[in-house]
N, CA, C and O atoms as CSV, one atom per row, in Angstrom:
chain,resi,resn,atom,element,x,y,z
A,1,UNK,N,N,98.064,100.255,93.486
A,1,UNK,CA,C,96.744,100.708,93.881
A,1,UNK,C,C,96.093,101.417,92.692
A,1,UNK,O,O,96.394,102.585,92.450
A,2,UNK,N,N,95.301,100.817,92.020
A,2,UNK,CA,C,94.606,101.664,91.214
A,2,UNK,C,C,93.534,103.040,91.873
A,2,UNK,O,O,92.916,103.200,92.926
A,3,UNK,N,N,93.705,103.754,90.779
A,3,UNK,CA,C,93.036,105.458,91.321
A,3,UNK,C,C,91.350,105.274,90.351
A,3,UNK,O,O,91.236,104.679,89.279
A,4,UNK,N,N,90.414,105.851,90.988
A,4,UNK,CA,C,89.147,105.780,90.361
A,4,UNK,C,C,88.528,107.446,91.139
A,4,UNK,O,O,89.089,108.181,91.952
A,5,UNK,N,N,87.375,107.548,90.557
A,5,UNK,CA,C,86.774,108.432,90.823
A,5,UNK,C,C,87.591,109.870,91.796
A,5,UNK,O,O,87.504,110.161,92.989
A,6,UNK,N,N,88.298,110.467,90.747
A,6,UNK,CA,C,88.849,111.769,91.097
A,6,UNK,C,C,90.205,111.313,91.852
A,6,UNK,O,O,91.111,112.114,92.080
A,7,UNK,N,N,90.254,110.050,92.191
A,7,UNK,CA,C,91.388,109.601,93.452
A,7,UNK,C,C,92.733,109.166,92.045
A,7,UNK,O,O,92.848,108.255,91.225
A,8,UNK,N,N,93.528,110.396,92.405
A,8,UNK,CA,C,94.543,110.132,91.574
A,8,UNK,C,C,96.225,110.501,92.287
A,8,UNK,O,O,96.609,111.258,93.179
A,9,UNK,N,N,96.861,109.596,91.426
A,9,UNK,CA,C,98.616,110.053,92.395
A,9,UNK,C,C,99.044,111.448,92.414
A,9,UNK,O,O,98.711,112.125,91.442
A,10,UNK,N,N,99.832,112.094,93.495
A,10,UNK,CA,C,99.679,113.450,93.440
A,10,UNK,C,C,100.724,113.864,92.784
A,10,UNK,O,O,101.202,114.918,93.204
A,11,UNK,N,N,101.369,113.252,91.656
A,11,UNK,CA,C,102.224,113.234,91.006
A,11,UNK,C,C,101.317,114.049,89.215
A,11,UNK,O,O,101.657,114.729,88.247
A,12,UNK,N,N,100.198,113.431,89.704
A,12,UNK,CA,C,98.913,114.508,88.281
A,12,UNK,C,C,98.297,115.526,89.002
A,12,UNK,O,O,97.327,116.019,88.426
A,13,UNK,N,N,98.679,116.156,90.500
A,13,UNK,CA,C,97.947,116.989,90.482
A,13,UNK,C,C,97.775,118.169,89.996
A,13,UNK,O,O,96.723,118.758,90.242
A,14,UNK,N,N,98.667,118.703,89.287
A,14,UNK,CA,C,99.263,119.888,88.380
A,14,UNK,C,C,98.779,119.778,87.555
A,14,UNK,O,O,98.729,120.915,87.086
A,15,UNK,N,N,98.019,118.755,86.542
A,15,UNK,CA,C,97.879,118.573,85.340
A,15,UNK,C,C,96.502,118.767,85.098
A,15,UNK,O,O,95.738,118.429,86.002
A,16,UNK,N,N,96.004,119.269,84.004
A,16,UNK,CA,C,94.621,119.724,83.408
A,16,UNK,C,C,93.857,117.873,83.848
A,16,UNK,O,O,94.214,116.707,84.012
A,17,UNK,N,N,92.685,118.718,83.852
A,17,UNK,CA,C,91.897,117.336,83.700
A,17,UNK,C,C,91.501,116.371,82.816
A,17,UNK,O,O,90.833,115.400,83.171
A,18,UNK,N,N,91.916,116.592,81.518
A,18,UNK,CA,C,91.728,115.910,80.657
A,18,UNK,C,C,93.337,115.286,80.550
A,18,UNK,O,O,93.253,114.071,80.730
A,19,UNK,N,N,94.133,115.512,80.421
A,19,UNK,CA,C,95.555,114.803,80.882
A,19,UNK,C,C,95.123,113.528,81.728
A,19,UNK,O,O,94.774,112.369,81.501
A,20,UNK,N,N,95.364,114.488,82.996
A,20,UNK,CA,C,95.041,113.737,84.076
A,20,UNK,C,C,94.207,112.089,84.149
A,20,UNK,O,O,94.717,110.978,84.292
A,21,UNK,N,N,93.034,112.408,84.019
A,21,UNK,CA,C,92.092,111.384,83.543
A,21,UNK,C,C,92.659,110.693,82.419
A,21,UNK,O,O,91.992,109.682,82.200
A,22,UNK,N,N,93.436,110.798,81.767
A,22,UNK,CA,C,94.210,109.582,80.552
A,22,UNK,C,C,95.438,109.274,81.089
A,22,UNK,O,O,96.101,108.287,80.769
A,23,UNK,N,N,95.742,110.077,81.877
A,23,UNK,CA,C,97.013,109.041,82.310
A,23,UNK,C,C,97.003,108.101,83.302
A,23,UNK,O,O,97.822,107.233,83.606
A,24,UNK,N,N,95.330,108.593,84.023
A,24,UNK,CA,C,95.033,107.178,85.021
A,24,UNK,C,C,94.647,106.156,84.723
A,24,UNK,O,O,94.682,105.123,85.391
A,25,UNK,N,N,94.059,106.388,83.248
A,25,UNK,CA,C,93.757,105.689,82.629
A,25,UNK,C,C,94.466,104.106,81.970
A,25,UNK,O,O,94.124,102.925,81.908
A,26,UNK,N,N,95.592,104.925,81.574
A,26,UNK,CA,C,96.932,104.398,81.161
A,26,UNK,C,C,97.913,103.705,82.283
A,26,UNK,O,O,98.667,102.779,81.984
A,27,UNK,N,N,97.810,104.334,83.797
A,27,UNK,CA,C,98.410,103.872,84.501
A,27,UNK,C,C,97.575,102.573,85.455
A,27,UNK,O,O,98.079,101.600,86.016
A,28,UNK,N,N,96.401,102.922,85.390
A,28,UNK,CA,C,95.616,101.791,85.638
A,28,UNK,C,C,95.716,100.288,85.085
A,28,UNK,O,O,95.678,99.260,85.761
A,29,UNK,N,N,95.907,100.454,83.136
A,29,UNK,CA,C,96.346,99.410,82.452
A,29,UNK,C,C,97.381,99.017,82.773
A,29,UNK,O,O,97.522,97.806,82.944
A,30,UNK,N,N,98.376,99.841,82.949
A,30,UNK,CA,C,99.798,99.156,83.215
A,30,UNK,C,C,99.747,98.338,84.617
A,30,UNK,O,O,100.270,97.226,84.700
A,31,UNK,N,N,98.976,99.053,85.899
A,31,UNK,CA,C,98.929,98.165,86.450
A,31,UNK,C,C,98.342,96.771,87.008
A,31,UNK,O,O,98.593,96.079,87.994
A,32,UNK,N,N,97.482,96.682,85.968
A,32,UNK,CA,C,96.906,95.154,85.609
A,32,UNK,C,C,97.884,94.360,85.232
A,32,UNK,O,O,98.113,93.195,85.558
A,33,UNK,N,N,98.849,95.578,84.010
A,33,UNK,CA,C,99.914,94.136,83.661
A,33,UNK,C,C,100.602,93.585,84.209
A,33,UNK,O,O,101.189,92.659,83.648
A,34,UNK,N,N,100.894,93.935,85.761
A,34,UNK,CA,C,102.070,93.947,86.568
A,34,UNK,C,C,103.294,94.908,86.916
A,34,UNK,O,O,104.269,94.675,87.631
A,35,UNK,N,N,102.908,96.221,86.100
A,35,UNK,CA,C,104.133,97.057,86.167
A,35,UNK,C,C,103.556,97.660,87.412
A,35,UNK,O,O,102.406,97.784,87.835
A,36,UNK,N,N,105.333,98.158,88.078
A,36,UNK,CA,C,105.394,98.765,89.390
A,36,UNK,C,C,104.753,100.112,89.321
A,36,UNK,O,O,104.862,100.945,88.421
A,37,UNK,N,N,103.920,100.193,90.666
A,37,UNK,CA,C,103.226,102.103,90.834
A,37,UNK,C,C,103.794,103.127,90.154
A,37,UNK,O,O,103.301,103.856,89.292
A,38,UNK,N,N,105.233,103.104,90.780
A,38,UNK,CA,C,105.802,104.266,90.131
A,38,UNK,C,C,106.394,104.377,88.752
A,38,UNK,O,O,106.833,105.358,88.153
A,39,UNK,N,N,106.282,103.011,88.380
A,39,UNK,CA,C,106.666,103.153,86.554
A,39,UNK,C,C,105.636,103.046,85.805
A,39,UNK,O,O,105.694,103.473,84.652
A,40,UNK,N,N,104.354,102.392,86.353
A,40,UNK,CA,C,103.582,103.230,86.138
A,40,UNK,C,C,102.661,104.710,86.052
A,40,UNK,O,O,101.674,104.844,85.327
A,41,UNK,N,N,103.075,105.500,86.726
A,41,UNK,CA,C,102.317,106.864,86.996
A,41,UNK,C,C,103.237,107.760,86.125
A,41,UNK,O,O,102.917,108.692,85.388
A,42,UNK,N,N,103.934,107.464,86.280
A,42,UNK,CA,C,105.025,108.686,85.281
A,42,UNK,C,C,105.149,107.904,83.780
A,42,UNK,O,O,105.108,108.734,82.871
A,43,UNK,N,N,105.265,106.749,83.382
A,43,UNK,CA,C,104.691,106.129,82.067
A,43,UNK,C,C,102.996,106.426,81.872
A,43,UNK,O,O,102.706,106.572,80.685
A,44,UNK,N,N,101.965,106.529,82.709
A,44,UNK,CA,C,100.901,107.068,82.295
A,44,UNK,C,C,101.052,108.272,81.725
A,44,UNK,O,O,100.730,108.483,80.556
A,45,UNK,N,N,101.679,109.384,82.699
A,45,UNK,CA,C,101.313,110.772,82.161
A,45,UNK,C,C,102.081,111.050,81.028
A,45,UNK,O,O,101.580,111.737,80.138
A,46,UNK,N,N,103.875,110.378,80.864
A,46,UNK,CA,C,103.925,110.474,79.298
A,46,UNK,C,C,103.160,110.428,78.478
A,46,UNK,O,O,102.735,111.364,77.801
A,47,UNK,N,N,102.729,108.707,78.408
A,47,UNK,CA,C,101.704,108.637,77.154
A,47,UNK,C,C,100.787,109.184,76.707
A,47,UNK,O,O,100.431,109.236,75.530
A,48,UNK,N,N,99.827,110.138,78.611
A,48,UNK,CA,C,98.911,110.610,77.730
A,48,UNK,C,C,99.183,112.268,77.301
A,48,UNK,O,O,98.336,113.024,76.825
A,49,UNK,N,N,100.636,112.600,77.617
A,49,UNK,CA,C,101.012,114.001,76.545
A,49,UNK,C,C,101.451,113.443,75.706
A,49,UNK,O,O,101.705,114.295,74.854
A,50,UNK,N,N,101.866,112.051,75.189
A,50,UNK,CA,C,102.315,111.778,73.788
A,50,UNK,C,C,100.608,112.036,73.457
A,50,UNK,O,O,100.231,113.077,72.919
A,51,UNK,N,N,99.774,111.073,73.810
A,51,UNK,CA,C,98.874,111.134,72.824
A,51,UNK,C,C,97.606,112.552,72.427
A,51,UNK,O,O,96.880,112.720,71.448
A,52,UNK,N,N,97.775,113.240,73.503
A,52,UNK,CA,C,97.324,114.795,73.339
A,52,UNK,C,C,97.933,115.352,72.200
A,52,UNK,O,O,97.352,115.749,71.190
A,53,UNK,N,N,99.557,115.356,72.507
A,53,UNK,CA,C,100.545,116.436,70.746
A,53,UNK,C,C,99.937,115.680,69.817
A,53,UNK,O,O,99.746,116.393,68.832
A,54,UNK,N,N,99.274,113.865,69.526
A,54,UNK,CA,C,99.286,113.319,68.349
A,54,UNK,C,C,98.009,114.093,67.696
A,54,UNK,O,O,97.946,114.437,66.515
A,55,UNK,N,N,96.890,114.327,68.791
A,55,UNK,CA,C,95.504,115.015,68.219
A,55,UNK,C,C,95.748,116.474,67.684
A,55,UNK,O,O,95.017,117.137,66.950
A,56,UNK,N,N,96.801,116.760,68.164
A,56,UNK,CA,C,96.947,118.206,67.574
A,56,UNK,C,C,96.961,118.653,65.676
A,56,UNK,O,O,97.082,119.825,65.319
């Protein structure tokens, strides 16, 4: 199920909003490719704290 407008897994609800919003981002892509919900949502929010430390 992709998440849009604020509708996100409650697995980001802890997370700042700028996180948040990139890892739905990310988990959205993955699930176009075919990857499963839940390896997607927790592979979203990695990537997008990998890619937050990279801007640092």
């Amino acid at each position: 199920m992709p998440w849009y407008n604020g509708d996100y897994p409650p697995a980001y609800k802890n997370q700042p909003e700028y996180l948040r919003e990139k890892a739905v981002e990310i988990a959205n892509a993955l699930l176009k490719e075919g990857v499963e919900e839940g390896i997607a949502i927790a592979t979203g929010l990695k990537r997008a704290r990998e890619f937050f430390d990279e801007q640092e």
